[in-house]
C-alpha positions, 0 to 999 in steps of 0.5 A: 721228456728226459732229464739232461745230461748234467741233470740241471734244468736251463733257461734257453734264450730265444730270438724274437723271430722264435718267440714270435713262431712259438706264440702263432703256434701256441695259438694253433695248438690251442685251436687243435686241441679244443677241436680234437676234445682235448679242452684246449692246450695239448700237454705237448709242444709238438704233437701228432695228429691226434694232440698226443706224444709225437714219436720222434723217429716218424716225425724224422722219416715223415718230415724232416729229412723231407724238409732237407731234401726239399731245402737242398741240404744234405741228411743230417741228425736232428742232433746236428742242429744244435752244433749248427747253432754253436758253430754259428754262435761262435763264429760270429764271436758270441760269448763263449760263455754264454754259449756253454750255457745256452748248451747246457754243458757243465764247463767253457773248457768242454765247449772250447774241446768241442767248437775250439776251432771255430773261434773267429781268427785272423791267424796272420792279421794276429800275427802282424798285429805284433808290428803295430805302433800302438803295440809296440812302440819305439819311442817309448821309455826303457823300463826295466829297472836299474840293478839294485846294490845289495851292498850296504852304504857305510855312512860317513 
């Protein structure tokens, strides 16, 4: 409907799950729109009753904060899904990279100011993870290399 922010089109990665949802209601739709005459596939992926654009702000009232109230969850914005899906991409340690993209920013560093601190960590276990052997170890060699004499040798 509108062209993103950055006015670069993207490919969106999906789940199986999605995919799958995506294809039974693709089917559904097809059905819809030979019985409303429409000769088959509305142009639209979600549509109102009659094949056509579905007004956002109806499907909001009309459907999605009864979805909420239904699942016990407290009133959002539709917006707010996306950060879900960011914050839990995050959280369970996906690419921040990969992320970003899928989002469609024009930069990790954007992602990073915006779900910084959702990054998993273990602040004290980082922390301690200092005192480790195989980090620091004890035994090994001193390698800070011996002072070089600047002074040249006379040969004798």
């Amino acid at each position: 409907m509108e062209t993103p922010k950055s006015g670069k089109s993207r490919r969106v990665d999906m789940s199986v799950q999605l995919t799958e949802a995506l294809k039974r209601h693709r089917l559904e739709s097809k059905k819809k729109g030979f019985e409303l005459g429409l000769g088959g596939l509305p142009h639209y992926v979600f549509t109102n009753e009659r094949g056509t654009f579905l007004d956002k702000n109806n499907w909001r009232k009309r459907v999605f904060y009864k979805a909420l109230e239904k699942a016990e969850l407290r009133q959002i914005r539709v917006h707010d899904m996306r950060h879900t899906y960011a914050t839990l991409r995050i959280s369970k340690g996906d690419n921040i990279a990969d992320v970003s993209n899928q989002l469609g920013h024009h930069s990790v560093k954007l992602t990073l100011d915006i779900y910084f601190h959702w990054l998993p960590s273990e602040k004290r276990q980082e922390v301690d993870a200092l005192d480790d052997p195989k980090f620091m170890n004890p035994s090994a060699p001193y390698t800070h290399p011996a002072p070089v004499n600047n002074k040249k040798r006379s040969a004798k």
